[in-house]
C-alpha positions in Angstrom: 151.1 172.2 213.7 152.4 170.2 217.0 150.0 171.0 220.5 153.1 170.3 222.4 154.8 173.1 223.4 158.3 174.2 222.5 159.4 174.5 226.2 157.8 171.2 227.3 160.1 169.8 224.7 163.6 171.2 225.6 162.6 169.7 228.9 161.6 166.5 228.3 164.0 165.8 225.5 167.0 166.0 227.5 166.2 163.6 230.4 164.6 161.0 227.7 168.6 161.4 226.8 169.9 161.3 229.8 168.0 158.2 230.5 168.6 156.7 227.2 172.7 157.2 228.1 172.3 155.5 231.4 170.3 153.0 229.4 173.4 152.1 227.5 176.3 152.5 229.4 175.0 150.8 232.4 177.7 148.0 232.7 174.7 145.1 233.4 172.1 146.5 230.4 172.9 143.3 228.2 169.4 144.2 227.1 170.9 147.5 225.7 171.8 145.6 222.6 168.4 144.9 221.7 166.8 148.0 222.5 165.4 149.3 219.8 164.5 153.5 219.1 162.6 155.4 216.1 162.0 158.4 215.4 159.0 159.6 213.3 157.7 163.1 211.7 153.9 163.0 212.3 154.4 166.5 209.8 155.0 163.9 207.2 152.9 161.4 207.8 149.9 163.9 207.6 150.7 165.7 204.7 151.9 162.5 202.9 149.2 160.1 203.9 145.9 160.0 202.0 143.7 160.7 204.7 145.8 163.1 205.8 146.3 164.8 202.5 141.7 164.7 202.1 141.6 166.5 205.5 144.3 169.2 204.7 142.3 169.5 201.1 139.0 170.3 203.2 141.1 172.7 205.6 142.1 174.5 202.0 138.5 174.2 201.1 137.1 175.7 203.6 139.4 178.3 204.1 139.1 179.3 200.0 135.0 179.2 200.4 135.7 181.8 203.5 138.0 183.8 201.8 135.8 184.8 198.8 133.4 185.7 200.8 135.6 188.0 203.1 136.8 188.9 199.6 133.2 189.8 198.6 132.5 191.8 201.3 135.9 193.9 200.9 134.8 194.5 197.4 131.7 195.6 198.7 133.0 198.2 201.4 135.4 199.6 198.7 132.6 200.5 196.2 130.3 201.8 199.0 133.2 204.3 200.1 133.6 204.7 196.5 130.0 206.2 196.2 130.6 207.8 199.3 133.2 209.9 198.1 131.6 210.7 194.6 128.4 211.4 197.0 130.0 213.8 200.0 129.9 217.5 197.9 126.1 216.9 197.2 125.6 215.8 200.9 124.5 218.3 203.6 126.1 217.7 206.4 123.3 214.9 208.2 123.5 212.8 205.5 127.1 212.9 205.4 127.5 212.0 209.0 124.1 209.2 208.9 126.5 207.6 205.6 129.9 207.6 207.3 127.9 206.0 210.3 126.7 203.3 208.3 130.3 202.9 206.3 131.5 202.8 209.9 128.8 200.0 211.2 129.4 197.9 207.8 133.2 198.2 208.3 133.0 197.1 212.4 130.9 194.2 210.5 133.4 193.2 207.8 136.2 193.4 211.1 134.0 191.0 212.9 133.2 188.6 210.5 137.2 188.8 209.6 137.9 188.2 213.7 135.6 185.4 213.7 137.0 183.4 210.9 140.3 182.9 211.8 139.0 181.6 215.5 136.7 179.5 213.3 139.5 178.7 211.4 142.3 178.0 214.4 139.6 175.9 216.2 139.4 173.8 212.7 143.4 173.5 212.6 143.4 172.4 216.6 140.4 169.9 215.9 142.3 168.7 212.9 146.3 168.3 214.6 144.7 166.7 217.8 142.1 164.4 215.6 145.1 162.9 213.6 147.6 163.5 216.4 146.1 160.8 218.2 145.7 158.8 214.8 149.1 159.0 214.2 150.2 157.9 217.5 148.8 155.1 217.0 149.8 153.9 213.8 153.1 154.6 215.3 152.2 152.1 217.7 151.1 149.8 215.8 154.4 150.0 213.6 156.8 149.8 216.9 155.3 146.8 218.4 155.8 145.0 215.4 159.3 146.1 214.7 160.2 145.7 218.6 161.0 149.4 219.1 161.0 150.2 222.6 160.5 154.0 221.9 159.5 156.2 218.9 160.3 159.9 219.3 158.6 162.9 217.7 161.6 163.9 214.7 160.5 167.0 214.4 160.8 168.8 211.1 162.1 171.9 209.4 158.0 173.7 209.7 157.9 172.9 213.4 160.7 172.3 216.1 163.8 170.0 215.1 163.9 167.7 218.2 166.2 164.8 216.4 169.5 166.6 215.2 170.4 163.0 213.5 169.6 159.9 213.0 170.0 156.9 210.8 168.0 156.0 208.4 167.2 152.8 209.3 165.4 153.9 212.8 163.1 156.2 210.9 159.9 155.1 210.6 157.7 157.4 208.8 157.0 156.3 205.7 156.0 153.1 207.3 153.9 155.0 209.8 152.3 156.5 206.6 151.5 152.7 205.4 150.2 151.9 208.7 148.2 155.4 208.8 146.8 154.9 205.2 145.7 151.2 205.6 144.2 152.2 209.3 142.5 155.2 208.2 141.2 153.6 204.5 137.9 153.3 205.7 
């Protein structure tokens, strides 16, 4: 669920390491030893997070209230080409063809209605990731100005793109990012 694209990563990931090496082994960076990093998996924090967790339900929601209707409707075109099958030897030939045209019109229908929910529903999804995207980024904030972190990256996570192959577990921050996130968003 990340808007930042896979390619824009393997880009800017290396020359954030790059810089962070010349950060540290720069023979007058005394203030290496107090530079502080994080890493954080927004994944987490919006799946783990109350607020997160009641938008995700609403997603689920709405998707389950548009699925039994899709559902409805493909029940629907099944018993109508049920009839139509029972129907066709009693048919003459114009009826036939004025039934299959309707089956034909109510099937483009069903297709339609299919095609527009998931844009519905992938507009919903983007609204959502961007809304608590920008949330999250700053309850990050929040966090790493009061721990003195210089710079928080994006983890990654198993669902989306692994950006941080390791770290300790004392520079990541997301369950306090989830604390922040819950007491920011708890109104």
């Amino acid at each position: 669920m990340h808007t930042t694209g896979p390619l824009l990563r393997r880009i800017t990931l290396p020359l954030i390491a790059a810089g962070m090496l010349l950060l540290t082994s720069h023979p007058a960076a005394e203030a290496a030893d107090a530079f502080k990093m994080g890493v954080v998996d927004p994944q987490s924090v919006l799946e783990k997070s109350k607020a997160g967790k009641k938008a995700l339900d609403g997603l689920k929601e709405y998707v389950s209230t548009r699925q039994k209707l899709l559902s409805r409707d493909e029940e629907e075109l099944r018993n109508t080409e049920k009839t139509l099958k029972e129907q066709v030897a009693k048919l003459s030939d114009a009826e036939k063809k004025d039934k299959e045209t309707l089956f034909r019109a109510k099937i483009q229908d069903y297709q339609k209605r299919a095609q527009e929910f998931n844009q519905e529903l992938q507009g919903k999804q983007k609204e959502l990731v961007d809304d608590y995207m920008k949330r999250i980024a700053i309850a990050t904030q929040n966090v790493a100005e009061r721990g003195g972190f210089a710079i928080v990256l994006d983890k990654g996570s198993e669902q989306t793109v692994k950006i941080v192959i390791y770290n300790r577990d004392t520079i990541d921050l997301t369950e306090q990012v989830i604390k922040e996130f819950d007491r920011v968003n708890s109104r």
